[in-house]
C-alpha positions as CSV (number, residue, x, y, z in Angstrom):
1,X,118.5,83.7,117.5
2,X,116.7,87.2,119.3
3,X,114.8,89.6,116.8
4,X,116.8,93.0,116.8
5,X,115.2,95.7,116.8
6,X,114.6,97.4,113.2
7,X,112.4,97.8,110.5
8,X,111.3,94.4,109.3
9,X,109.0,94.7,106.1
10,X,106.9,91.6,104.8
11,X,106.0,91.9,101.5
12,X,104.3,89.1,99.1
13,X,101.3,88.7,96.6
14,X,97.7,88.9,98.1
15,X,96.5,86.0,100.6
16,X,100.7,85.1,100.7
17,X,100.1,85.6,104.6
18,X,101.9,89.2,105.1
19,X,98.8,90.0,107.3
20,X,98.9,87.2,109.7
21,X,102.8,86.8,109.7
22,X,103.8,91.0,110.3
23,X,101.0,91.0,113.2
24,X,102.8,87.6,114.6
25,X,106.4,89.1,114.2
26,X,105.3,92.7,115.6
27,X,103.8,90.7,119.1
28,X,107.5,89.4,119.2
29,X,109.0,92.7,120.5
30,X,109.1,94.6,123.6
31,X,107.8,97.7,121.6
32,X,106.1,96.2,118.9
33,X,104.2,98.1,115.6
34,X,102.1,96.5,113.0
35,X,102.0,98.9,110.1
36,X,99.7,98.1,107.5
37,X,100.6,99.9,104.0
38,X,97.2,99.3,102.3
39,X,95.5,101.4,104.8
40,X,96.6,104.5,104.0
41,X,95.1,103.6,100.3
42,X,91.8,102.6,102.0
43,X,91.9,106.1,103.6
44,X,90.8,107.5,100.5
45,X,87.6,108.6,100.3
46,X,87.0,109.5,97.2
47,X,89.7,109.4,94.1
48,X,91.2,106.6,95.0
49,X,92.2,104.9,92.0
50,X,93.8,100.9,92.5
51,X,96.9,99.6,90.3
52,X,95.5,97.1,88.0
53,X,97.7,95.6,84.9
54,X,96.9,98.4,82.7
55,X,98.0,101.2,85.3
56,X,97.6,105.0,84.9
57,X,99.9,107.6,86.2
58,X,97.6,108.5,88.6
59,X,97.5,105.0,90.0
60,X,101.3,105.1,90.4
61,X,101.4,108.4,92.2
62,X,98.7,107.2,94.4
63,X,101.2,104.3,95.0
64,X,104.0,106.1,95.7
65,X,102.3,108.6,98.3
66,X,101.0,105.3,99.9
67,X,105.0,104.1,100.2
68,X,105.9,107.5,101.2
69,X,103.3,107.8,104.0
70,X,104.3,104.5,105.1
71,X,107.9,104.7,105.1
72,X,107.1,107.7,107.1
73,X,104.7,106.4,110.0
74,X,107.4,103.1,110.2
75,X,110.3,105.7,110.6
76,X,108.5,107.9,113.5
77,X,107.5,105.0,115.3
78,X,111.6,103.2,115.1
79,X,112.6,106.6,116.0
80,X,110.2,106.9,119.4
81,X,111.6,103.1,120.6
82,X,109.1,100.6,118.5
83,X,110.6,98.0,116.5
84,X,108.4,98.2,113.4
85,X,106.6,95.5,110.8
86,X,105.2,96.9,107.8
87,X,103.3,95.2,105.2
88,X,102.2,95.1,101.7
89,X,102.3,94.1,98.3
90,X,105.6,95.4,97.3
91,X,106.5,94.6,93.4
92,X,108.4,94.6,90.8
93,X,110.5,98.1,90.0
94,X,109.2,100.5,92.9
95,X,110.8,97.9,95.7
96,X,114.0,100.0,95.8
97,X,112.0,103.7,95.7
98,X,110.1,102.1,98.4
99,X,113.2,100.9,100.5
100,X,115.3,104.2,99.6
101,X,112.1,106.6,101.2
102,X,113.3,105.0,104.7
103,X,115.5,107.2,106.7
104,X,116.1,104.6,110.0
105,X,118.1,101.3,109.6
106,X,118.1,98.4,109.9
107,X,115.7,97.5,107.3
108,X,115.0,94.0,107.4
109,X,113.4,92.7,103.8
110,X,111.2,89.3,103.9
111,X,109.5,88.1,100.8
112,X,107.0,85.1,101.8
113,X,106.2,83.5,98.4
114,X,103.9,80.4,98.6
115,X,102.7,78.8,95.2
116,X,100.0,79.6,93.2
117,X,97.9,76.3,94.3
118,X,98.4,77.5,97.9
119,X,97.6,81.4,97.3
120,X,94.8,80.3,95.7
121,X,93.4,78.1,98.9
122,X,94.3,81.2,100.8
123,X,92.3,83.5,99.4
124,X,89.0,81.3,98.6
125,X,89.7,81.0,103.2
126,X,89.6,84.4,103.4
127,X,87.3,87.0,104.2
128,X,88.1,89.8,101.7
129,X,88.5,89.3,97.9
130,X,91.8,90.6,97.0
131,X,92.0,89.3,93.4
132,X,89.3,91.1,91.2
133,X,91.3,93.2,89.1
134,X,94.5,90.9,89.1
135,X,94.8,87.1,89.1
136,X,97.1,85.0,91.1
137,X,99.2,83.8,88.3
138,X,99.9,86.9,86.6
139,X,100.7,88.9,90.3
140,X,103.2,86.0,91.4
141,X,104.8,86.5,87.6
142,X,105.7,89.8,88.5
143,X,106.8,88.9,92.3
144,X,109.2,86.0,91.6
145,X,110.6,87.3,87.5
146,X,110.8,91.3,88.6
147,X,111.1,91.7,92.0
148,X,115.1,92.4,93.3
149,X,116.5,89.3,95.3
150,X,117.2,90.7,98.0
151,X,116.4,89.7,101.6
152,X,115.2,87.0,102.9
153,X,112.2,84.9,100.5
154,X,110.6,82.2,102.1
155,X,108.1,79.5,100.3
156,X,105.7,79.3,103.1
157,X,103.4,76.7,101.3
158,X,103.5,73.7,103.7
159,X,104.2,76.2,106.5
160,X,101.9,77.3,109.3
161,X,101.9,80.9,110.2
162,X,103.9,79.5,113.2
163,X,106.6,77.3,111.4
164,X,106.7,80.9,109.3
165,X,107.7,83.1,111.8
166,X,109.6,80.8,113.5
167,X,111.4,80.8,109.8
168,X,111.9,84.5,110.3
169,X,113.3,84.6,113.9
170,X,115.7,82.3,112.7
171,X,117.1,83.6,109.4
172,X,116.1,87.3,109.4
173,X,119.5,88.5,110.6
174,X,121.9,86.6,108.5
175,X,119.5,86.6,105.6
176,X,117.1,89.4,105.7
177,X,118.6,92.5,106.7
178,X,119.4,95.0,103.8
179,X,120.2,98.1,104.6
C-alpha cells in the first residue's frame, strides 16, 4: 500500500528510533518534511528549562509552546504541498493537546515502542545521551500505562529501521490514521 499524503507523527521514548525512522518515512514522499519537535526546545538560548519527573510549570509551558510551534511549522508546510513527519517524545496526558493544536488532516499517529533491553542497546550506540534526567524504565512506564491507544504502535525490537518503515507503509492507513 502507497503513503498518502498527511501528517504522519512518530512518537516513542528516547533512542526508540523516531529519528531514524521519520527521516526514512519523510524520503518516501514526492514533497517530503522531516520536522524535528526537540529543536525548537534546543533553540533556547537561555531559560530553557527540560521536563524531568519532578516537572515545574515552567517546564510544562515550555512544553506546550514546543507542541504549539510544531504543530504550527507541520501545518504550513501540509498546507504549501509537503507531506509532513514530525517527531518527538510525545507522553502521557498532553498527546491529545498535542494532536488537537493541528489544524490540517489527516494526522497519521505511530507509536514505535521497542523494549527496555533494546532501548537501552540503542542509546549506549548512540551519539547523544538522552537519558540523564530520566531512565529508560521509568519513561517507557509512562509511554505504554498513560499514553492513549490510538494509532498505530509498533514493537520495533527485532526490526531494522528498514523492516520498520516498511511496517509503516503497510499498516499506517488502516491502522494509523486518527484524525
Amino acid at each position: 500500500m502507497a503513503l498518502r499524503n498527511g501528517i504522519y507523527i512518530i512518537t516513542g521514548i528516547m533512542a526508540s528510533g523516531k529519528s531514524t525512522i521519520a527521516q526514512m518515512l519523510a524520503e518516501q514522499f514526492d514533497k517530503g518534511v522531516h520536522v524535528h519537535g526537540d529543536i525548537f526546545r534546543r533553540m533556547i538560548v537561555k531559560g530553557k528549562i527540560d521536563m524531568t519527573p519532578d516537572y515545574s510549570q515552567d517546564a510544562l509551558d515550555q512544553l506546550m509552546l514546543r507542541y504549539s510551534i510544531t504543530a504550527k511549522a507541520a501545518d504550513m508546510y501540509y498546507k504549501a504541498g509537503f507531506s509532513v513527519v514530525v517527531q518527538d517524545v510525545y507522553l502521557g496526558e498532553y498527546v491529545q493537546p498535542f494532536l488537537k493544536k493541528f489544524e490540517s488532516k489527516p494526522i497519521y499517529f505511530i507509536t514505535l515502542n521497542p523494549s527496555v533491553e533494546a532501548v537501552i542497546e540503542r542509546e549506549k550506540k548512540r551519539n547523544k545521551t538522552g537519558y540523564t534526567t530520566w531512565d529508560v524504565e521509568s519513561l517507557h512506564d509512562v509511554l505504554v500505562n498513560e499514553n492513549p491507544r490510538i494509532g498505530l504502535w509498533i514493537d520495533s525490537t527485532y526490526m531494522t529501521p528498514e523492516e520498520t518503515l516498511s511496517e509503516i507503509i503497510k499498516r499506517a492507513e488502516s491502522e494509523a490514521r486518527i484524525l
